[in-house]
C-alpha beads as a LAMMPS data file, in Angstrom:
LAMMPS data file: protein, C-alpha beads

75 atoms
74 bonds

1 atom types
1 bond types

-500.0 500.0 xlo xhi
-500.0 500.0 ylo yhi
-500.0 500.0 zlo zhi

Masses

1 110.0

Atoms # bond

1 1 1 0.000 0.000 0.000
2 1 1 1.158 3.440 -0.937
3 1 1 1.010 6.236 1.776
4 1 1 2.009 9.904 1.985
5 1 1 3.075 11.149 5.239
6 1 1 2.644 14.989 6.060
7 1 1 3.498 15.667 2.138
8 1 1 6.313 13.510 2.293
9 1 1 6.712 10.123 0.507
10 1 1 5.128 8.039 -1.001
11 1 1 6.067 5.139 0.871
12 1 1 5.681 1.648 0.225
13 1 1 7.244 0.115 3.002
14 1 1 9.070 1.048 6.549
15 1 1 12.080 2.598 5.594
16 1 1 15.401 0.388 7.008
17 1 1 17.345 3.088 8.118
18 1 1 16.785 6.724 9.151
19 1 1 18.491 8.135 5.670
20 1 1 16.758 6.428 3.447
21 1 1 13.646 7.907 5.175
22 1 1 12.036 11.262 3.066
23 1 1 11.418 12.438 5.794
24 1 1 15.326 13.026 6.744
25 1 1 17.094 16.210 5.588
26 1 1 20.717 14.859 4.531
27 1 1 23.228 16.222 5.215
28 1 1 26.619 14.122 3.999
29 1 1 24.253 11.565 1.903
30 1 1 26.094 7.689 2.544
31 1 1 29.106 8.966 4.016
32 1 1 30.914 7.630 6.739
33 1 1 29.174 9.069 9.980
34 1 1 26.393 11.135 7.900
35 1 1 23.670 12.757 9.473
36 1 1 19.966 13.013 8.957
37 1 1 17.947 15.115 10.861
38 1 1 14.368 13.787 11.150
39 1 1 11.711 16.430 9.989
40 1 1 8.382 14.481 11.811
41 1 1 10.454 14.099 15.026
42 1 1 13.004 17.192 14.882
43 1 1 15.742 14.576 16.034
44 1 1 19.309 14.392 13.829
45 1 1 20.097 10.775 13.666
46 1 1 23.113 8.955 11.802
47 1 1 22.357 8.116 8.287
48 1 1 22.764 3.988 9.074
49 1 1 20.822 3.965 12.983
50 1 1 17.704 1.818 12.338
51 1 1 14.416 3.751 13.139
52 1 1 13.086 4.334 16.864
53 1 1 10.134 1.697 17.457
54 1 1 7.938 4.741 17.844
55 1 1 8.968 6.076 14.454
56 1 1 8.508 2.046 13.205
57 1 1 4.974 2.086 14.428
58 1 1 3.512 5.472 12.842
59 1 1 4.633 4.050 9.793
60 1 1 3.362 0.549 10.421
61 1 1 -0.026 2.434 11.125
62 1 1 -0.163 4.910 7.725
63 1 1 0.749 1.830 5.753
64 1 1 -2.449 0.358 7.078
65 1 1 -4.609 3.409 6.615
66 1 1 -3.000 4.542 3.190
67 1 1 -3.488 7.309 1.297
68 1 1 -2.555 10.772 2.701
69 1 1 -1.871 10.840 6.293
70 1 1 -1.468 13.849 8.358
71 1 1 0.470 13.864 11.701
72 1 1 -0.330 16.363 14.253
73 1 1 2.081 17.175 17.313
74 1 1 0.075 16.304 20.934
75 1 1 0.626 18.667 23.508

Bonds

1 1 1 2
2 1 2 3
3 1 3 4
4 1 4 5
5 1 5 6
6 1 6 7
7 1 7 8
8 1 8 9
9 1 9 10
10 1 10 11
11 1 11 12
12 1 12 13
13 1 13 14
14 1 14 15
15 1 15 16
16 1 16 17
17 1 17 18
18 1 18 19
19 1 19 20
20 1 20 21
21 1 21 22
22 1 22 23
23 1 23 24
24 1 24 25
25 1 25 26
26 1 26 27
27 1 27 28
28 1 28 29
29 1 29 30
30 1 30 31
31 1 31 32
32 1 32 33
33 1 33 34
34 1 34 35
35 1 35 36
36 1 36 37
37 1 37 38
38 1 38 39
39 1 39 40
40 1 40 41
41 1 41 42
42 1 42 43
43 1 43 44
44 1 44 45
45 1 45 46
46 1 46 47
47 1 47 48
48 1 48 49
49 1 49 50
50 1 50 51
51 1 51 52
52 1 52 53
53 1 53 54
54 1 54 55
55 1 55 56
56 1 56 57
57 1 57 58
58 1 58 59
59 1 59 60
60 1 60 61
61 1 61 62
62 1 62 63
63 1 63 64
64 1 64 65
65 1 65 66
66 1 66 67
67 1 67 68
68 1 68 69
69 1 69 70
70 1 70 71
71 1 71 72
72 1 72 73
73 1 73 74
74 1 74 75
């Protein structure tokens, strides 16, 4: 199933690593010690660190739903 996430995607699947998500901003794209900052989560992460769980699960979720799916920050 296809989803968009907050405009960003489309994804098919959970991405394996946190640089090969659209959502990351790269920085030094498949270099040793590259960084990706996370635009759903504001976090920076290394290109290569597998996903958080929580990140794992939103995505599990949208791929369920499909479609467009908007994500809204709870205070």
């Amino acid at each position: 199933m296809k989803v968009t996430i907050n405009g960003k995607g489309p994804f098919y699947e959970v991405p394996y690593c946190c640089g090969d998500c659209k959502c990351g901003i790269n920085s030094n794209i498949r270099e040793a010690g590259g960084l990706t900052h996370c635009s759903l989560f504001g976090l920076t992460k290394r290109y290569y660190d597998t996903p958080p769980k929580r990140c794992r699960d939103m995505f599990e979720k949208a791929l369920a739903i499909g479609g467009e799916v908007v994500l809204v920050a709870k205070n």
